[in-house]
TORKOL-4160 file (C-alpha; in steps of 0.2 Angstrom, whole numbers, padded with zeros to 4 digits, m for minus):
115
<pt num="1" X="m0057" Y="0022" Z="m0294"/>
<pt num="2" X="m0053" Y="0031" Z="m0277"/>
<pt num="3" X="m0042" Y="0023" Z="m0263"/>
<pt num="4" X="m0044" Y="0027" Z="m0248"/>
<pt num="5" X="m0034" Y="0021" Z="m0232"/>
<pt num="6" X="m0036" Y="0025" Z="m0212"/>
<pt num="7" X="m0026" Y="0028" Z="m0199"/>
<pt num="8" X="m0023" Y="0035" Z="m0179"/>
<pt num="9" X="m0036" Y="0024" Z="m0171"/>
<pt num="10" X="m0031" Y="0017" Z="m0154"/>
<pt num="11" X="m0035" Y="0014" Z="m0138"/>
<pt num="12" X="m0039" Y="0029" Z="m0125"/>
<pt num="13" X="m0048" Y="0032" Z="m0110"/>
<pt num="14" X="m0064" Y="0043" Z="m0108"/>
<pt num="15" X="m0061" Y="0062" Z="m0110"/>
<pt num="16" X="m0047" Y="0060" Z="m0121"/>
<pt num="17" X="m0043" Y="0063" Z="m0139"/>
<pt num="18" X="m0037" Y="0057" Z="m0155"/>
<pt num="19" X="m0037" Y="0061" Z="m0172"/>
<pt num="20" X="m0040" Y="0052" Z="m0187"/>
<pt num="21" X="m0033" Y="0054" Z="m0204"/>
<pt num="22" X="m0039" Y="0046" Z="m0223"/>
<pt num="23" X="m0027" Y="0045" Z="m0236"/>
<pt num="24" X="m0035" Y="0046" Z="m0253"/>
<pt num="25" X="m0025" Y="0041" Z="m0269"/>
<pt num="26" X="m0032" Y="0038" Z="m0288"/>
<pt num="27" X="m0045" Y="0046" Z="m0296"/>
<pt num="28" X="m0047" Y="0061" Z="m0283"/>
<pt num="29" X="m0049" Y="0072" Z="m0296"/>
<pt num="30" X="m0067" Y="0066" Z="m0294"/>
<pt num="31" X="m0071" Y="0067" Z="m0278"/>
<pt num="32" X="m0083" Y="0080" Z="m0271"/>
<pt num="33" X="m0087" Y="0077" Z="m0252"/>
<pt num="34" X="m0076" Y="0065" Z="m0240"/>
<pt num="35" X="m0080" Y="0060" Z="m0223"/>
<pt num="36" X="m0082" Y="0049" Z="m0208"/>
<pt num="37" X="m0094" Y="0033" Z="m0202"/>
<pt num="38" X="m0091" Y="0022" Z="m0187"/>
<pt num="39" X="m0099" Y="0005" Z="m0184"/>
<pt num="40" X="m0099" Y="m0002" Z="m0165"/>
<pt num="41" X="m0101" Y="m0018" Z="m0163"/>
<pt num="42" X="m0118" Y="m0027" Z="m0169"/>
<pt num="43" X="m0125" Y="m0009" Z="m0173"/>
<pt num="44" X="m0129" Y="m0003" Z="m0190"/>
<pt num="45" X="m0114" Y="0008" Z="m0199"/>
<pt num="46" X="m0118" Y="0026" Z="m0193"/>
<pt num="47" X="m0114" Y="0040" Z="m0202"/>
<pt num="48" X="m0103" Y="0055" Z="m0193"/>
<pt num="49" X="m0096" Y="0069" Z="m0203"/>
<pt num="50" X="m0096" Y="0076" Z="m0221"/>
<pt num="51" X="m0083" Y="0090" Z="m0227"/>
<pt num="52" X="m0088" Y="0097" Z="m0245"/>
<pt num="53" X="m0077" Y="0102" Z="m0258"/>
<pt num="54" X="m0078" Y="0121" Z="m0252"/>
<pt num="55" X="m0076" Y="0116" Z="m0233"/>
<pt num="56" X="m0093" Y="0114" Z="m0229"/>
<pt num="57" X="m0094" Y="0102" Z="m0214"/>
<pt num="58" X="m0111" Y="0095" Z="m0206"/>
<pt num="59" X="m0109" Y="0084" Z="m0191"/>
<pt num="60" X="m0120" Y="0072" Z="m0183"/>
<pt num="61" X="m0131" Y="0078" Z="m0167"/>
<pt num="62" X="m0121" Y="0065" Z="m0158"/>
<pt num="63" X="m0102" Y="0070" Z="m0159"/>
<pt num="64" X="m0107" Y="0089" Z="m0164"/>
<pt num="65" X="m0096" Y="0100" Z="m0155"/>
<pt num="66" X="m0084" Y="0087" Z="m0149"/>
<pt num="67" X="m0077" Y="0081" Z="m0167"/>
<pt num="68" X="m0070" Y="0091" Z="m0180"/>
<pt num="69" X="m0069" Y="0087" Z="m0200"/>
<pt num="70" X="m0056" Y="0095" Z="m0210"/>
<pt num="71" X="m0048" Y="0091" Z="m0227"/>
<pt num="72" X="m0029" Y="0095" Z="m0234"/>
<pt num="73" X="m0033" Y="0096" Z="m0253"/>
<pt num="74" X="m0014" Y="0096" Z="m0259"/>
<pt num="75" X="m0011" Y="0083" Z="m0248"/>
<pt num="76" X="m0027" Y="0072" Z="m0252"/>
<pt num="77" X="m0031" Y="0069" Z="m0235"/>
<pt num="78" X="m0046" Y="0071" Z="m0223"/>
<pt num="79" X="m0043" Y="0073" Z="m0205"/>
<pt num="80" X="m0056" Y="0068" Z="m0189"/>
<pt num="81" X="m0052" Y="0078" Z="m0174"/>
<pt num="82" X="m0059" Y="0068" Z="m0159"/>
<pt num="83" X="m0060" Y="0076" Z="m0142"/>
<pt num="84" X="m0069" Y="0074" Z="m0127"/>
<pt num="85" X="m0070" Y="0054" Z="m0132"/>
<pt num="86" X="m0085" Y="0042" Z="m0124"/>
<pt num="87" X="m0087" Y="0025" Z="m0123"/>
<pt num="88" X="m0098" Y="0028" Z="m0135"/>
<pt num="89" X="m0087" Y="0033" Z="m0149"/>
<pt num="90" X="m0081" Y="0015" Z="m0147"/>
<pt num="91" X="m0082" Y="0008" Z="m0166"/>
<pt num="92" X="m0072" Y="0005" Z="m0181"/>
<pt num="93" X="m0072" Y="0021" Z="m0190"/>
<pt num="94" X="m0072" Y="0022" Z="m0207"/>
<pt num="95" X="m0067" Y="0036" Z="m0222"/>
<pt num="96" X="m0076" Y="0037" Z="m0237"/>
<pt num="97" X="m0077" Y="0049" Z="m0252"/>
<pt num="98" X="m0090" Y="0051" Z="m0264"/>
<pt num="99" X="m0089" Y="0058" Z="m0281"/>
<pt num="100" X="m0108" Y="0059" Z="m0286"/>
<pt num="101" X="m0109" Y="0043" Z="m0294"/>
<pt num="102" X="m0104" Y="0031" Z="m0279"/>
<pt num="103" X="m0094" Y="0030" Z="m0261"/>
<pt num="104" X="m0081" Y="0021" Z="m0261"/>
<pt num="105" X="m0074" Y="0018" Z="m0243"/>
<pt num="106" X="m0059" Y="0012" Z="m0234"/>
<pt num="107" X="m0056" Y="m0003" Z="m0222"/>
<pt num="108" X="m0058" Y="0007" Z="m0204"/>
<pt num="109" X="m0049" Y="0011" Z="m0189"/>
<pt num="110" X="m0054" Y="0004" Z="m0173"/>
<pt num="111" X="m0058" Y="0017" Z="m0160"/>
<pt num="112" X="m0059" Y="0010" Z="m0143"/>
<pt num="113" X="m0065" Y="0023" Z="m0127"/>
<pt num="114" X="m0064" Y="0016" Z="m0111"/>
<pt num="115" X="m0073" Y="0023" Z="m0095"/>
């Protein structure tokens, strides 16, 4: 089992930035790729950024070039880099780790942008 636990959302205006960390504890030995979805309100949950193992990051057309996945292996945590904030980041944004045989997620960070 993996735990995973979120923090730095918050409220900000348009144009700033914010970054987001995930804890992980248990079972990390695991885990191969961590990253970042967001849900806004009554959307579906949208999937944002991946970071590999071996740093590989991919990033959705949407927040490319603006967001930034990293991931501190010694300290079990992954990092989401926010800059250049839209309303339209506005979601609950949530860390999830997979470790080939399923995801197991955290509870979310609310992210709200406003104009």
């Amino acid at each position: 089992q993996v735990q995973l636990v979120e923090s730095g959302g918050g409220l900000l205006q348009a144009g700033g930035s914010l970054r987001l960390s995930c804890a992980a504890s248990g079972s990390i030995f695991s885990i191969d790729a961590m990253g970042w979805y967001r849900q806004a309100p009554g959307m579906q949950r949208e999937w944002v950024a991946t970071i590999t193992s071996n740093d590989r990051a991919d990033y959705a057309d949407s927040v490319r070039g603006r967001f930034t996945i990293s991931r501190d292996n010694a300290k079990n945590m992954v990092y989401l880099q926010m800059n250049a904030l839209k309303p339209d980041d506005t979601a609950v944004y949530y860390c999830y780790a997979d470790d080939a045989y399923r995801l197991y997620w955290g509870r979310g960070t609310q992210v709200t942008v406003s104009s």
